[in-house]
C-alpha positions as CSV (number, residue, x, y, z in Angstrom):
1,X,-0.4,14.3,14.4
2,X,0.1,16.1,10.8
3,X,-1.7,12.6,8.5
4,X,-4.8,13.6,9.8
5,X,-7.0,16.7,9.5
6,X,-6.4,20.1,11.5
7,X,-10.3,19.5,12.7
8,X,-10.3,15.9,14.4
9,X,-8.9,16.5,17.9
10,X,-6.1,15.5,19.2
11,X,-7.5,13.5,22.1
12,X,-9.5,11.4,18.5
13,X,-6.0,11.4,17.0
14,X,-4.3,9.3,20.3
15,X,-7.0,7.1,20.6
16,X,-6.9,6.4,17.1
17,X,-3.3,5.5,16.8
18,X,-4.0,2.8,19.9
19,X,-6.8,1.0,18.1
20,X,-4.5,0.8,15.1
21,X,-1.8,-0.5,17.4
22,X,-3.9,-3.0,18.4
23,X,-5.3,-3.9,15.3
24,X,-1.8,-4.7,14.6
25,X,-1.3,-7.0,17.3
26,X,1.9,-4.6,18.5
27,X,0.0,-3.2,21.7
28,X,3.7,-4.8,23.6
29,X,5.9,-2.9,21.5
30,X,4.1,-0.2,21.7
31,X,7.3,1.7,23.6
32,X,9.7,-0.1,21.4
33,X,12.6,1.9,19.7
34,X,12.4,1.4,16.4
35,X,16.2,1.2,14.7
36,X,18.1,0.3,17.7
37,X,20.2,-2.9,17.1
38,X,19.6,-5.5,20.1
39,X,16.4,-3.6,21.3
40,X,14.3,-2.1,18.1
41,X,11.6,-4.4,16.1
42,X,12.3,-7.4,13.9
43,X,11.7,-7.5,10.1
44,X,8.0,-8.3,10.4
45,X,7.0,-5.8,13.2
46,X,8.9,-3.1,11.0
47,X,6.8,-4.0,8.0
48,X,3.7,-3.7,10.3
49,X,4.7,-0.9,11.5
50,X,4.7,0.7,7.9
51,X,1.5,-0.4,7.5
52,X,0.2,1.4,10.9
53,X,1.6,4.6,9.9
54,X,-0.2,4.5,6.5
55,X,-3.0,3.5,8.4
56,X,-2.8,6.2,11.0
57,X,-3.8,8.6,8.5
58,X,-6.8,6.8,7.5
59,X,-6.6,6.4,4.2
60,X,-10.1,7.4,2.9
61,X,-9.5,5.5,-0.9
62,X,-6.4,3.3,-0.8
63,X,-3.4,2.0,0.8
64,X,-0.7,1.4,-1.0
65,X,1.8,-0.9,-0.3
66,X,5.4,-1.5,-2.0
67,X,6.7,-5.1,-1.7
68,X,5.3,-5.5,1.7
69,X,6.6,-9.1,2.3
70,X,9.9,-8.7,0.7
71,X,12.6,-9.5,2.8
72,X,10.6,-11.7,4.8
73,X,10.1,-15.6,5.9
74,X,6.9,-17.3,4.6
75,X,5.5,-17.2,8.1
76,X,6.2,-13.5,8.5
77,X,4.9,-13.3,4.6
78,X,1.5,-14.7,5.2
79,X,0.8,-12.7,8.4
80,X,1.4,-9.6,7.0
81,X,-0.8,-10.7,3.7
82,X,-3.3,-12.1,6.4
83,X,-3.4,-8.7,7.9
84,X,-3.9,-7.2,4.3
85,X,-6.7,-9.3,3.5
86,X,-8.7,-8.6,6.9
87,X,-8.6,-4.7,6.1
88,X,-9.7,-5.5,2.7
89,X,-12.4,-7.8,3.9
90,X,-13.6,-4.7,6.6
91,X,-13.6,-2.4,3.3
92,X,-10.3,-0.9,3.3
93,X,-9.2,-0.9,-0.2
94,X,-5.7,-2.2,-0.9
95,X,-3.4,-1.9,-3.2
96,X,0.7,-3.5,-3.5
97,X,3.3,-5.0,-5.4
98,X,4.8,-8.6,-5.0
99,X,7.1,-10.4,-6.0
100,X,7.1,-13.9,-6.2
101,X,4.3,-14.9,-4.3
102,X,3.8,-18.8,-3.1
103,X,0.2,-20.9,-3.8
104,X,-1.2,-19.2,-0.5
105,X,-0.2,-15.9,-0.3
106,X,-1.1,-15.5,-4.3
107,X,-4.6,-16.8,-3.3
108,X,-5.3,-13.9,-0.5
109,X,-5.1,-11.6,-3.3
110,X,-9.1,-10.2,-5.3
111,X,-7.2,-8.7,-8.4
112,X,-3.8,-8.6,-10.5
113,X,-2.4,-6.6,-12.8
114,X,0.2,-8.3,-14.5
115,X,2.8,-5.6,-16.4
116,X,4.8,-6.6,-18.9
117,X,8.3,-4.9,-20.4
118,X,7.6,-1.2,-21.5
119,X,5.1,-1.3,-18.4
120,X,2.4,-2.3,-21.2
121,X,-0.6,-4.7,-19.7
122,X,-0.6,-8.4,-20.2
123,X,-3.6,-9.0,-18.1
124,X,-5.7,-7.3,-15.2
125,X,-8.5,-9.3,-13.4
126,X,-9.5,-11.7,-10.6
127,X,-7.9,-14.4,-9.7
128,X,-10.8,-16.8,-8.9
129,X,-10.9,-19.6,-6.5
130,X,-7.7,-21.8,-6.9
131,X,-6.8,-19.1,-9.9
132,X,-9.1,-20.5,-13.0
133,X,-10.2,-17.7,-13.9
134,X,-6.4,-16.2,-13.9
135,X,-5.5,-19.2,-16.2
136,X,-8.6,-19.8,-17.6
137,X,-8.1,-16.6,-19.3
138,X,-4.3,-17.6,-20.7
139,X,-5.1,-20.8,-22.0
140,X,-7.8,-18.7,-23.9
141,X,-5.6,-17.3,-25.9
142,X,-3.5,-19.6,-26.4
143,X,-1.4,-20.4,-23.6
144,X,0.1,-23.7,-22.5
145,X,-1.7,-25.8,-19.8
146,X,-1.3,-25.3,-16.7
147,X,-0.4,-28.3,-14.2
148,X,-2.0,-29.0,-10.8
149,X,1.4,-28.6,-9.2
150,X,2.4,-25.4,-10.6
151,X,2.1,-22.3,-8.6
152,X,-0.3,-20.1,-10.6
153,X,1.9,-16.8,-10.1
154,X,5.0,-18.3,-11.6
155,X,3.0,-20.1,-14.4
156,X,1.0,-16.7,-15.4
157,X,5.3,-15.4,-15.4
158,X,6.7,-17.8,-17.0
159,X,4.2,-17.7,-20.2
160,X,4.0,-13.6,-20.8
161,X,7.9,-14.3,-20.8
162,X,8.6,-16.9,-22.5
163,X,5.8,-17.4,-24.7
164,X,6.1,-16.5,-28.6
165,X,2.8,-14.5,-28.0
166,X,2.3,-10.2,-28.0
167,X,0.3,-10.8,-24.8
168,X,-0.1,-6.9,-24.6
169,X,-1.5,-6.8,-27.8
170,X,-3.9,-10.0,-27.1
171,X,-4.9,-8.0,-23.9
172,X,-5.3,-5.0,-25.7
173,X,-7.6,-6.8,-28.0
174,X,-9.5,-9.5,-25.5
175,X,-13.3,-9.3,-24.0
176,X,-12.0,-8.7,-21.0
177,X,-10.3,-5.6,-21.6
178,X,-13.2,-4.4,-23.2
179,X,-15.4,-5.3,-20.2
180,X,-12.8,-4.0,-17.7
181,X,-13.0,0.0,-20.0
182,X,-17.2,0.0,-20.0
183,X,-16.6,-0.5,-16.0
184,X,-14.1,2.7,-15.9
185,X,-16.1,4.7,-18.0
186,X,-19.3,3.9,-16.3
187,X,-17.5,4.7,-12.8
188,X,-16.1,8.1,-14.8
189,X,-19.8,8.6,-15.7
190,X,-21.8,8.1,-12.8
191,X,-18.8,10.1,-10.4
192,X,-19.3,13.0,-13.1
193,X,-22.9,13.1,-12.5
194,X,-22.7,12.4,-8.6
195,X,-20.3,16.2,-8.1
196,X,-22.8,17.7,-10.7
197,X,-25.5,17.3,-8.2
198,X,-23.6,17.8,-5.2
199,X,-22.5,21.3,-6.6
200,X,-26.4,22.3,-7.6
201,X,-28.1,21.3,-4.4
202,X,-24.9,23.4,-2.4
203,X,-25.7,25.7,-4.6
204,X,-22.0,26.5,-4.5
205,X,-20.2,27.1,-7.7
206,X,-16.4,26.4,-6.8
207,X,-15.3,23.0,-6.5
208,X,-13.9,22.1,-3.1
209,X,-10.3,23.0,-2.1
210,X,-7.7,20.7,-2.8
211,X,-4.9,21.2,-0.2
212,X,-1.6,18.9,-0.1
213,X,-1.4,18.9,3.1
214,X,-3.6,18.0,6.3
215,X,-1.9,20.5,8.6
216,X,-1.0,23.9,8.0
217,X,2.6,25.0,7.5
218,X,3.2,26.4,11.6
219,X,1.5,23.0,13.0
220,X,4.1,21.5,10.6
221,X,6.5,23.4,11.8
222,X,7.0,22.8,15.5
223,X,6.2,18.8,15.6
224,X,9.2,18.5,13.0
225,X,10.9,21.4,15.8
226,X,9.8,19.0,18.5
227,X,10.8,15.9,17.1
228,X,14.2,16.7,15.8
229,X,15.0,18.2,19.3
230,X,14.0,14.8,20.6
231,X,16.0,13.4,18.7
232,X,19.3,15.3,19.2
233,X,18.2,14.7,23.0
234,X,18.1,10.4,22.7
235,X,20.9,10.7,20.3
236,X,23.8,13.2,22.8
237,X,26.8,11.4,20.8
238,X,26.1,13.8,17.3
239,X,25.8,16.8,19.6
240,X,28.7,16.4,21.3
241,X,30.6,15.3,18.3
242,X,29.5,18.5,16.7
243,X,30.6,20.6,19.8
244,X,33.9,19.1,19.9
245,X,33.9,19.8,15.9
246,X,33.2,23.3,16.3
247,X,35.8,23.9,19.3
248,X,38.4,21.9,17.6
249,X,37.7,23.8,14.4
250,X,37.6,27.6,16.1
251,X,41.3,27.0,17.6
């Protein structure tokens, strides 16, 4: 209820939050408690269940993900990256750390940006099919071969850490990059002239209101009311702990 905009309906809202349910393949845990050990989600479910709530508030730009497979079993790791790349293939932009991916979870992936120490970029790019043009681009520059039974992610590791070579600096300094900064700035550019002409055929001179968040303060206000009573209601042990605190304490 407070992701989304004061002006899309409730009733829009609901139905919204079913199809991403859905989309999730949760529609049976839809009642589920969430947190309660014996009878709340597994480690997978919760992870989708992250992703639904990002989701929910339909991300017009990007979704971005932390480590969304971390703590997981490969199976569980490739249907949550499996999920990832069907939003990405309906348009939905993604964005999210990993950590050492396998062979086939690496390869659901467009794009990496590989950060070295000081945060400083050693490479950012596609992948390609099987990852050539990932290691295409190290051996370039001077980077060791790469054998057939080496998983790419771990071999593109293994040489920016290892490896003699200021990969920052060769990055800094490559075709690539160069390529990758005309795209940015033409993207600046074209973005720049897009809200100029926006703003003259309004014929409005103020930009449009930036507001941090989609409901105002008293919507806010009583769903967090509303929830945390709910809470206190499923959860009677902290009240009457706190009862019995408070008598105990007034004696």
């Amino acid at each position: 209820m407070l992701r989304q905009s004061q002006h899309i309906t409730k009733a829009e809202k609901y139905a919204y939050v079913e199809k991403v349910i859905e989309m999730l393949g949760m529609s049976e845990y839809a009642e589920a408690v969430v947190g309660v050990r014996g009878r709340g989600l597994n480690v997978e479910r919760r992870k989708l269940l992250s992703i639904g709530v990002e989701l929910a508030a339909k991300p017009s730009l990007l979704l971005f993900l932390d480590e969304p497979t971390t703590g997981l079993d490969s199976q569980s790791a490739y249907g949550v990256v499996n999920f990832l790349r069907m939003l990405a293939d309906n348009g939905q932009c993604v964005l999210c750390t990993i950590h050492q991916p396998s062979v086939t979870l690496f390869q659901q992936f467009d794009r990496v940006m590989l950060l070295v120490e000081g945060g400083k970029t050693a490479y950012f790019g596609n992948i390609g099919p099987g990852s050539m043009e990932m290691i295409n681009y190290f051996q370039k520059y001077g980077a060791r071969l790469c054998t057939q039974e080496e998983n790419p992610a771990e071999y593109m590791i293994e040489v920016v850490s290892q490896d003699s070579l200021n990969w920052s600096e060769i990055w800094r300094n490559s075709e690539e990059n160069h390529e990758v900064m005309q795209t940015l700035n033409q993207i600046h550019h074209n973005e720049s002239n897009g809200e100029a002409g926006a703003t003259k055929v309004k014929g409005r001179g103020l930009p449009t209101r930036l507001v941090e968040f989609a409901m105002p303060f008293h919507v806010q206000l009583y769903y967090v009311t509303v929830r945390i009573f709910q809470q206190n209601w499923r959860t009677p042990k902290y009240v009457w702990a706190k009862l019995m605190l408070a008598a105990a304490s007034s004696m």
